[in-house]
C-alpha positions as CSV (number, residue, x, y, z in Angstrom):
1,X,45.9,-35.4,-32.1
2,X,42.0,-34.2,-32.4
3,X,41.0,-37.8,-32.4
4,X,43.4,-38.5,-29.6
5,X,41.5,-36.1,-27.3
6,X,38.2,-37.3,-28.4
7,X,38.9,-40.9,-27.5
8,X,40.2,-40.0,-24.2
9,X,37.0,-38.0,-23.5
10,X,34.8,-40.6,-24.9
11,X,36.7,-43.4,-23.4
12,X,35.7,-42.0,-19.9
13,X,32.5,-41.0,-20.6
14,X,32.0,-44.8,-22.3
15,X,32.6,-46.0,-18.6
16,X,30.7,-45.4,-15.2
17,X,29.3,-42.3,-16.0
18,X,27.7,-44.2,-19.1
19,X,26.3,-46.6,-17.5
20,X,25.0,-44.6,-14.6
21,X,23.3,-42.2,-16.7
22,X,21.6,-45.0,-18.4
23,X,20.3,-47.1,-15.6
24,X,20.0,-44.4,-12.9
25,X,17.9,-42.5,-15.7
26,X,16.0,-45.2,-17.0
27,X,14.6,-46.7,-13.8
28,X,14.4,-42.9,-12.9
29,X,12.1,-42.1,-16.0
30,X,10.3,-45.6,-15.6
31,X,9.3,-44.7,-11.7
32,X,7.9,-41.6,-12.5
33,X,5.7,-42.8,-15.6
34,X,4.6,-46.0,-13.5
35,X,6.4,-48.1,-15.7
36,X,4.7,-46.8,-19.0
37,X,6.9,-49.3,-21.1
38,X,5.0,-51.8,-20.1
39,X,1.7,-50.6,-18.7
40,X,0.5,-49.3,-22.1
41,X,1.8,-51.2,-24.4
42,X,-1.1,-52.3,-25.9
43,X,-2.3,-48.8,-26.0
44,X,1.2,-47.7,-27.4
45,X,-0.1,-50.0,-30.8
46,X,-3.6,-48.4,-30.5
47,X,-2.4,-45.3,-31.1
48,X,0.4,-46.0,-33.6
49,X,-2.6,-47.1,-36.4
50,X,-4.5,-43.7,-35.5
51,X,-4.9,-41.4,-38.4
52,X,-4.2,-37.7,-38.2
53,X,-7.5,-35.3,-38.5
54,X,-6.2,-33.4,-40.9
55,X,-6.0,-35.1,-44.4
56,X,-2.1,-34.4,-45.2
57,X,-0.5,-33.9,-42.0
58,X,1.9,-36.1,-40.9
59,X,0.4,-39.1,-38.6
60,X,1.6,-41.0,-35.6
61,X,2.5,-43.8,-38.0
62,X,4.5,-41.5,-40.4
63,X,6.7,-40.2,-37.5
64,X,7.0,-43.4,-36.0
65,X,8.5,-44.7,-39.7
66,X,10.8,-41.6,-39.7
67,X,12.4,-42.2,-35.9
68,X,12.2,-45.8,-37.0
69,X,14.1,-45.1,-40.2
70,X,16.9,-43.0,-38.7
71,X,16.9,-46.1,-35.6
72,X,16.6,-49.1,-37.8
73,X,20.2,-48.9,-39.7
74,X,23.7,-50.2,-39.6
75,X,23.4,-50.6,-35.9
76,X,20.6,-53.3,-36.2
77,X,23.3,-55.6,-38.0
78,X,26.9,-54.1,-38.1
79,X,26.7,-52.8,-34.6
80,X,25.2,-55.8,-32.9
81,X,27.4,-58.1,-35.0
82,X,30.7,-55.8,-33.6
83,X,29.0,-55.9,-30.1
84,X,28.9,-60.2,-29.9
85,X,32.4,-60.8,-32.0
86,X,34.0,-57.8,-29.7
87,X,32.3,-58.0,-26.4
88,X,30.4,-61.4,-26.4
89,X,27.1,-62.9,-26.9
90,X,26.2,-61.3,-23.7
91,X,26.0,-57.9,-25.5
92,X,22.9,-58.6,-26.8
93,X,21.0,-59.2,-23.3
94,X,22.7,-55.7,-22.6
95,X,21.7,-53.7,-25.8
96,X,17.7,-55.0,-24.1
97,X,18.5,-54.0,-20.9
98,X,19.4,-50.3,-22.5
99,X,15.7,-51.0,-24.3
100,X,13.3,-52.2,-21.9
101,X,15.0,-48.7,-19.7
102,X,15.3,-46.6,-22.5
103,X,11.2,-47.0,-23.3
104,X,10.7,-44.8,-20.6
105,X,13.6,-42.4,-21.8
106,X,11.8,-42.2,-25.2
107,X,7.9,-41.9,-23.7
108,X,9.8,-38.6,-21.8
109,X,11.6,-36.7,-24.7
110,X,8.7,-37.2,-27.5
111,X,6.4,-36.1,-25.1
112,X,8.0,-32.7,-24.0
113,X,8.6,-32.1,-27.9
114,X,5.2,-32.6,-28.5
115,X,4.3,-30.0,-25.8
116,X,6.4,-27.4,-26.6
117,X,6.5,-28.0,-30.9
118,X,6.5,-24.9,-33.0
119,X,3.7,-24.0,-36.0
120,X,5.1,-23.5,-39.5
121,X,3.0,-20.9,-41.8
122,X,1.1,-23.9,-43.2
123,X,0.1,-25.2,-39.9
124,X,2.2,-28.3,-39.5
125,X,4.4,-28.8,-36.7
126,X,8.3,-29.1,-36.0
127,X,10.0,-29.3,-32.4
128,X,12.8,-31.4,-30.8
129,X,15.2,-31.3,-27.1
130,X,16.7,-27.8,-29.1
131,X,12.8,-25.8,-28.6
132,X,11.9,-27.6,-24.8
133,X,15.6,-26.7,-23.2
134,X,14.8,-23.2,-24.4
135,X,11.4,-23.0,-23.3
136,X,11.3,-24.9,-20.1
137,X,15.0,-24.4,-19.1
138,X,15.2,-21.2,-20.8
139,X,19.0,-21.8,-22.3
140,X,18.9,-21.2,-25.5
141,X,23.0,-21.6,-25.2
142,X,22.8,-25.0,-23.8
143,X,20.2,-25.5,-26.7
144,X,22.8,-24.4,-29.2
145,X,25.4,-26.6,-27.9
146,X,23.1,-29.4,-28.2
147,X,21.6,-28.3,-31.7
148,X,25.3,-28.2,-33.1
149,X,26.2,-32.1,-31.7
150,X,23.2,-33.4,-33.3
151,X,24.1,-31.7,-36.7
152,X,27.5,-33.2,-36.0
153,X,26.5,-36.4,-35.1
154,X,24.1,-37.4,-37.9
155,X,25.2,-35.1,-40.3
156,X,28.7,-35.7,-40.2
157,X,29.2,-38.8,-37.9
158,X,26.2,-41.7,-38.6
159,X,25.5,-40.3,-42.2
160,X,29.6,-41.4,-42.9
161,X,29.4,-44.5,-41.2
162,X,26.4,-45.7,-42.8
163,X,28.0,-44.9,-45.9
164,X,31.1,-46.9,-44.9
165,X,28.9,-49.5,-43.9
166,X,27.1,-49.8,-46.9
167,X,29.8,-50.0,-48.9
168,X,32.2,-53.0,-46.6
169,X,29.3,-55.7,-47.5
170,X,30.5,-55.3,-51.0
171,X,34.2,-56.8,-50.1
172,X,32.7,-60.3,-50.0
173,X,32.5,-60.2,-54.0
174,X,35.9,-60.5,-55.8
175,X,34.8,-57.3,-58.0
176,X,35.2,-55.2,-54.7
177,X,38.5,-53.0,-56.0
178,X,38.9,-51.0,-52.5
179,X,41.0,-48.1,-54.7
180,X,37.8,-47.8,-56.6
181,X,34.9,-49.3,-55.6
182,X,34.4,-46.9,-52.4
183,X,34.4,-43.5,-54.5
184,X,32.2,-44.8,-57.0
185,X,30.0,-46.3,-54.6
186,X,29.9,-43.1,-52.8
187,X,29.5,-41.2,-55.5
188,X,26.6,-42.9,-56.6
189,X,24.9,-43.1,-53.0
190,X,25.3,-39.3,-52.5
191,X,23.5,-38.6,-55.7
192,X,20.4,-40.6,-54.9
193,X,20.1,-39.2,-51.5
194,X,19.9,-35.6,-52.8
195,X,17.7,-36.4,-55.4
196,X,15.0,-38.2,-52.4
197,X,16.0,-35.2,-50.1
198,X,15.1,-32.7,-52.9
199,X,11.1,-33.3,-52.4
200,X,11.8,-31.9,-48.7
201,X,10.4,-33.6,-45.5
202,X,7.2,-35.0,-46.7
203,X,9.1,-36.7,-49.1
204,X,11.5,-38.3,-46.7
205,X,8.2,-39.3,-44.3
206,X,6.5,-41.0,-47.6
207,X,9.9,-42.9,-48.2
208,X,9.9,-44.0,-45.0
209,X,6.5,-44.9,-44.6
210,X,7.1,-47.7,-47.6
211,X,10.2,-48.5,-46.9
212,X,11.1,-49.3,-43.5
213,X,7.7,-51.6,-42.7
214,X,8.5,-53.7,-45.9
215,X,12.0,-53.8,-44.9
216,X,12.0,-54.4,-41.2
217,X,9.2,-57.2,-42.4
218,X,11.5,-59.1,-44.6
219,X,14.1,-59.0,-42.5
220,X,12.2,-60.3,-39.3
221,X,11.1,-63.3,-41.6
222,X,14.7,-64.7,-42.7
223,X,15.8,-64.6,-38.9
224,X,12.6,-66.5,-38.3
225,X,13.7,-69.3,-40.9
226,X,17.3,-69.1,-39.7
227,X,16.3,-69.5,-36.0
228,X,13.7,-72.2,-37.2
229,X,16.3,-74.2,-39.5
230,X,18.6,-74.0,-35.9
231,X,16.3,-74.9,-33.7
232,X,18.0,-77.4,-31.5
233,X,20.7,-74.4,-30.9
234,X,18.6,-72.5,-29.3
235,X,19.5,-73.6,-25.7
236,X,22.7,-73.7,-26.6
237,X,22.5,-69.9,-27.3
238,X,20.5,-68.6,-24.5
239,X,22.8,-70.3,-21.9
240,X,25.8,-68.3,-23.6
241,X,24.2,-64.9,-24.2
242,X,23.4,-65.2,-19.9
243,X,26.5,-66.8,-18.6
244,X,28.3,-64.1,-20.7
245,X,26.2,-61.4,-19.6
246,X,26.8,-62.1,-15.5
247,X,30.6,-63.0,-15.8
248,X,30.9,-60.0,-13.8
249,X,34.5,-61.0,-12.7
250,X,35.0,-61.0,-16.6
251,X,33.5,-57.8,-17.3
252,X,35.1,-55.9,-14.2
253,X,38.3,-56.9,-15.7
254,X,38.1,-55.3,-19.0
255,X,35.3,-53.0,-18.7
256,X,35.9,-50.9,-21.5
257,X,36.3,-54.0,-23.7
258,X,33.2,-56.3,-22.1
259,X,30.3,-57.2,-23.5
260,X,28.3,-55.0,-21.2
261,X,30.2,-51.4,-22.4
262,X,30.0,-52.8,-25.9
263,X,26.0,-53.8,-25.4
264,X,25.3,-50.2,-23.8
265,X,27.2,-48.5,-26.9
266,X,25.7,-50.3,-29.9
267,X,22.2,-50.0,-28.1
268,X,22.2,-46.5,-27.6
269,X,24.1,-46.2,-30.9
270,X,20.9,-48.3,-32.3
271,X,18.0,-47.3,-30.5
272,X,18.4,-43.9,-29.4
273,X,16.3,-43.5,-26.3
274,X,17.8,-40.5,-24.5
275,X,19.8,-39.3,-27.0
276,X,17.4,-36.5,-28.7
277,X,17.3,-37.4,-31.9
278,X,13.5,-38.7,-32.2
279,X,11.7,-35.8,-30.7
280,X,12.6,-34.1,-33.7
281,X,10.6,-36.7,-35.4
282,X,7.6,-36.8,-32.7
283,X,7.1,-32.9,-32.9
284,X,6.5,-33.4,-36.2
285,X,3.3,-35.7,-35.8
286,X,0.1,-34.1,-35.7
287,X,-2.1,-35.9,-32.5
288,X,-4.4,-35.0,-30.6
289,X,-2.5,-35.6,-27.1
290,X,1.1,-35.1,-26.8
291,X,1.8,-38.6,-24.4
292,X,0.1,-40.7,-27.6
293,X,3.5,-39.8,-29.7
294,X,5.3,-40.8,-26.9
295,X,3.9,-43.5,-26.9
296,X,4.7,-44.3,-30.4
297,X,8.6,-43.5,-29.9
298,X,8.5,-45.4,-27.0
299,X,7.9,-48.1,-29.1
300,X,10.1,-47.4,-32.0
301,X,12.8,-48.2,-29.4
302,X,11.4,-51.3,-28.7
303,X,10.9,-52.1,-32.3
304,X,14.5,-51.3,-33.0
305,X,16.6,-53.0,-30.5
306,X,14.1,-56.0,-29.1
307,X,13.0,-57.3,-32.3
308,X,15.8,-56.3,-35.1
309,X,18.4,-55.9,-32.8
310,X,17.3,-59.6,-31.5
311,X,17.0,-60.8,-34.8
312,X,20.7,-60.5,-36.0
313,X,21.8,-61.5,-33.0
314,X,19.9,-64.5,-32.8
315,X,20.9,-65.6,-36.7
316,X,24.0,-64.8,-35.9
317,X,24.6,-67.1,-32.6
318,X,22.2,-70.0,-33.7
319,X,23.9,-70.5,-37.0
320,X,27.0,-72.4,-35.4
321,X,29.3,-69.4,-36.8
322,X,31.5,-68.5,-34.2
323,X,31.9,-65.2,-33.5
324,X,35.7,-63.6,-33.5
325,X,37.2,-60.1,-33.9
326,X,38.4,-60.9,-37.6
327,X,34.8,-61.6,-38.4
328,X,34.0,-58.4,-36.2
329,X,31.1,-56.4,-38.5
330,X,29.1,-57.3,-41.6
331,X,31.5,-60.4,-42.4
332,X,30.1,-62.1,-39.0
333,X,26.6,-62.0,-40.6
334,X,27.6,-62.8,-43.7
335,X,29.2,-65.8,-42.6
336,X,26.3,-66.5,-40.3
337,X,23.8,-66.7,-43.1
338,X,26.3,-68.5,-46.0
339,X,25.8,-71.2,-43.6
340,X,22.3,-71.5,-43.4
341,X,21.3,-70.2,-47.5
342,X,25.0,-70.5,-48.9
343,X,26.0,-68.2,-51.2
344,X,22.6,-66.4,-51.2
345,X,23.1,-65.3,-47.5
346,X,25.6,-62.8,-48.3
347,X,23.9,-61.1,-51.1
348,X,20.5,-60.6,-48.6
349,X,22.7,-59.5,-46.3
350,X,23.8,-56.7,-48.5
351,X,20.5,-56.2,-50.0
352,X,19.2,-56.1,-46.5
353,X,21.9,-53.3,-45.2
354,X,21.4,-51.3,-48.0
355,X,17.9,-50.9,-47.4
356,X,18.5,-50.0,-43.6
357,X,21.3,-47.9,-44.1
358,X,19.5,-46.1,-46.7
359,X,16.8,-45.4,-44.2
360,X,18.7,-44.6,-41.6
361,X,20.4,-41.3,-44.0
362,X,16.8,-40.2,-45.5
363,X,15.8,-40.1,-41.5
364,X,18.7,-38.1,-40.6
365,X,18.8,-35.4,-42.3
366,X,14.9,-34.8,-40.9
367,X,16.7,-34.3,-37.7
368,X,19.6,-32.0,-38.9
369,X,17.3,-29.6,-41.3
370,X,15.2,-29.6,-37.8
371,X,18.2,-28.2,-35.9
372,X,19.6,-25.9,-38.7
373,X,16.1,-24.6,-38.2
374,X,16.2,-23.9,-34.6
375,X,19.6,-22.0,-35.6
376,X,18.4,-20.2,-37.8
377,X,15.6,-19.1,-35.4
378,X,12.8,-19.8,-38.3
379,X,12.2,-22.2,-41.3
380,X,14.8,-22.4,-43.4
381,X,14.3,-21.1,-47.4
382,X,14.3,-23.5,-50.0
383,X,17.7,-22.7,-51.1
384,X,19.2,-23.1,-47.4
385,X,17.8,-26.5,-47.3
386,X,19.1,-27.4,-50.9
387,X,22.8,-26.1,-49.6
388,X,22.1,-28.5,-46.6
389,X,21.4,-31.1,-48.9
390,X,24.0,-31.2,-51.1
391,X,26.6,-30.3,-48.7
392,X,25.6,-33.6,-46.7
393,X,25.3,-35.9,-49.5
394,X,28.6,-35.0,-50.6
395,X,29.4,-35.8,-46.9
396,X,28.2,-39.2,-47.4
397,X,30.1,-39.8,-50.4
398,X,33.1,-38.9,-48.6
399,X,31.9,-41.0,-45.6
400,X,32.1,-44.2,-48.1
401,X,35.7,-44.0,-48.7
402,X,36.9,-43.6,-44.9
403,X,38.5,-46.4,-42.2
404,X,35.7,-47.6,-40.3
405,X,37.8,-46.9,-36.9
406,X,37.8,-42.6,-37.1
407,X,34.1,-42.9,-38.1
408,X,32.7,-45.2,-34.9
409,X,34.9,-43.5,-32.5
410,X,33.5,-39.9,-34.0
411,X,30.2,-41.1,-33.9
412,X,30.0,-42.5,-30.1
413,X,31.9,-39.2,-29.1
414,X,29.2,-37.3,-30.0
415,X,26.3,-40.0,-28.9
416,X,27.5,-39.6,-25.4
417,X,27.8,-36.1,-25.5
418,X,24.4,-35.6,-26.4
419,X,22.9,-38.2,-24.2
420,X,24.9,-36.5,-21.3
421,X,22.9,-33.0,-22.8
422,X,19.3,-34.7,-23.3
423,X,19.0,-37.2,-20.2
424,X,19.8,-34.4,-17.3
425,X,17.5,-31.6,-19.2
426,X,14.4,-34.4,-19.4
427,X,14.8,-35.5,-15.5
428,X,14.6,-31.2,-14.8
429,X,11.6,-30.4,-16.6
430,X,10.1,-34.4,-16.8
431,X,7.6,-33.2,-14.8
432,X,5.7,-31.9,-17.4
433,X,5.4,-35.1,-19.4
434,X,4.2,-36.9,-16.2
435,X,1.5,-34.6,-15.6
436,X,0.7,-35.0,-19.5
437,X,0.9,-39.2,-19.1
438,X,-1.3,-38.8,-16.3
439,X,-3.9,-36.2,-17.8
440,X,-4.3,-38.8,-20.8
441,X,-4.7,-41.6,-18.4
442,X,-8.0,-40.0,-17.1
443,X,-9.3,-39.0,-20.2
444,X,-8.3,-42.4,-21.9
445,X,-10.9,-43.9,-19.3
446,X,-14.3,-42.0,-20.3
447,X,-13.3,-41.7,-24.1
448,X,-11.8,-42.8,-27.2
449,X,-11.4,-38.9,-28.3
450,X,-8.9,-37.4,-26.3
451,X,-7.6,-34.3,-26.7
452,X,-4.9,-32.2,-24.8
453,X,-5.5,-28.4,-23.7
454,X,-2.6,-26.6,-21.8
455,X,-4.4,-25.3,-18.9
456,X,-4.8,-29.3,-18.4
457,X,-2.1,-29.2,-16.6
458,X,-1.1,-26.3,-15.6
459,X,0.9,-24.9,-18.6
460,X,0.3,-20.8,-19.5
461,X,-1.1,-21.7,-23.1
462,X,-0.1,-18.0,-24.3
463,X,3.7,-19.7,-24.3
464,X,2.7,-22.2,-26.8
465,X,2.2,-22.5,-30.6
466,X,-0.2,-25.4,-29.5
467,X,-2.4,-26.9,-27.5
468,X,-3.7,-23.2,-26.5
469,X,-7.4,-23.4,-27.9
């Protein structure tokens, strides 16, 4: 009956009001920054190889690899294999529609969480959408609500699906026992991510700083054989990802069900932009100018969705595979790359999910010990955050052993919920962040050292924890 409700909510909220929110917003955001997607994106990679000033604090890179990490997961294969076999090749020129908007979305939200980040004893930062609706909104109830949805969804929701997910690529091999191999596999999973999650946040940044670039590298570089050893379907491919995308009459007709709903869910479901979760990631960057981290989210979402997200889509479609709803998921890609490598396509696929998804939990729970801090109104003790962790890694184990149907339509309940929290809040109190674009706009002209001060533009420095001196 609870799951009932939550589809009926979600199922409207999946529709117009979706895709509204997503456009109207985006173009909204991309206006007011003068198009910073695009206009500094060759600043964006400037900034991204910048090294903090403090030996030890976390840099633009390191959050980068954490927003990336908790991004770059089941979505980048699973989700956009779901999209095309459910939706249609045209859900991939839909997920970089979401992407090319949702740059804007994600220059907006890092850079009011870098503003308005809070100082730990030690002097390193921690922030996300939780601290700016209280301090520029002043709701700390709204802030609650939001705090609790996030814990939620990628405590509960995405940590149990990329579980679940990890665990389906295993079904191709005959030793898969599905009365056995889940809990084991589970089991197993939850264990290891306790024992990474034990050495606290800096551990999960220094995982993720090795892990995701080699990973995401590797993974690039197969799609570029695959799409090189299928060359002469390349055309072939295009004309169906665009004459699939504008059937309009086709996608009117089943909205809920067409390639463009399914493209806008697995993108945000991928990328993020809008949602909230990688402020809590950007506040934790040390910089010298809050707009350079959102610079450096902005293009983690482009990272995500226009190059991985491209990637699997583009092995997937070349390969002569053709996509259905029994293939729906990780046997889609599976089947996509056994026809290219034979049977050593399956095994990188699993390989290659297993990395991702692993990613994607270690990144998580950085967001979720980030909220449960903002509850808790101050850092959390060591034993606090050890409860937290062993609570949600027997979460994931659990997650592991569960029908992949309650776990997506949990997890895009709560994805819209906090996008319909995040996107309105940003557009109130955006203006802040465009003053902050435009302040390091002028300052970028006359120097390479560019630092932010409050009274910039305009801000009472006495009500922050930085950018006061």
């Amino acid at each position: 009956m609870i799951m009932s409700v939550i589809n009926t909510i979600s199922g409207f909220l999946w529709g117009w009001p979706l895709i509204t929110l997503l456009i109207v917003g985006g173009i909204y955001f991309s206006v007011r920054t003068q198009f910073v997607q695009f206009g500094m994106f060759k600043e964006a990679w400037r900034v991204i190889l910048e090294k903090p000033e403090n030996e030890g604090d976390i840099s633009s890179f390191g959050a980068l690899m954490v927003s990336t990490a908790s991004r770059v997961g089941t979505g980048n294969i699973i989700g956009v294999s779901t999209a095309i076999c459910l939706g249609g090749p045209g859900a991939l020129f839909w997920m970089w529609v979401v992407a090319l908007l949702g740059g804007a979305s994600g220059f907006v939200e890092s850079c009011l969480a870098q503003i308005y980040k809070k100082k730990n004893p030690d002097g390193s930062s921690y922030g996300g959408p939780a601290y700016y609706i209280e301090a520029a909104l002043h709701s700390r109830p709204l802030a609650i609500i939001f705090s609790v949805c996030l814990i939620a969804c990628y405590g509960i929701a995405f940590n149990m699906l990329a579980a679940y997910n990890m665990q389906s690529t295993f079904k191709y091999y005959s030793f898969y026992d599905p009365a056995v191999f889940p809990k084991v596999f589970g089991a197993a999973l939850g264990l290891l991510c306790l024992y990474c999650l034990i050495g606290g946040g800096r551990r999960i940044v220094a995982i993720c700083e090795r892990l995701v670039p080699v990973m995401g590298v590797f993974y690039v570089l197969v799609a570029i054989v695959v799409i090189i050893l299928n060359i002469g379907n390349i055309p072939h491919m295009l004309g169906m990802i665009f004459a699939d995308a504008f059937d309009f009459k086709a996608i009117f007709s089943g909205l809920m069900g067409s390639c463009m709903i399914l493209g806008f869910k697995r993108g945000l479901f991928s990328n993020e932009a809008g949602i909230g979760s990688a402020p809590n990631a950007a506040a934790s960057a040390s910089t010298s100018h809050p707009a350079k981290q959102g610079l450096v989210q902005m293009m983690s979402v482009f990272i995500d969705t226009l190059l991985l997200c491209s990637c699997t889509g583009f092995m997937c479609l070349c390969s002569g595979v053709a996509p259905t709803k029994e293939l729906s998921g990780a046997p889609y890609v599976q089947e996509s790359l056994k026809a290219v490598f034979g049977e050593i396509g399956p095994t990188f696929m699993v390989v290659a999910l297993a990395m991702f998804a692993f990613s994607t939990l270690l990144g998580n729970f950085f967001f979720i010990e980030n909220c449960f801090t903002y509850l808790n109104g101050k850092p959390l003790s060591k034993s606090a955050l050890n409860t937290i962790r062993t609570v949600g890694a027997v979460i994931i184990g659990i997650g592991a052993t569960l029908s992949a149907g309650t776990v997506w339509d949990l997890a895009d309940f709560l994805n819209v919920i906090m996008a319909f929290i995040n996107m309105p809040v940003c557009m109130l109190i955006g203006g802040t962040a465009y003053k902050c674009l435009n302040d390091y706009r002028e300052k970028r002209k006359t120097s390479d050292k560019i630092h932010f001060h409050a009274k910039d533009i305009g801000l009472d420095p006495s009500t922050l924890d930085f950018w006061n001196e």
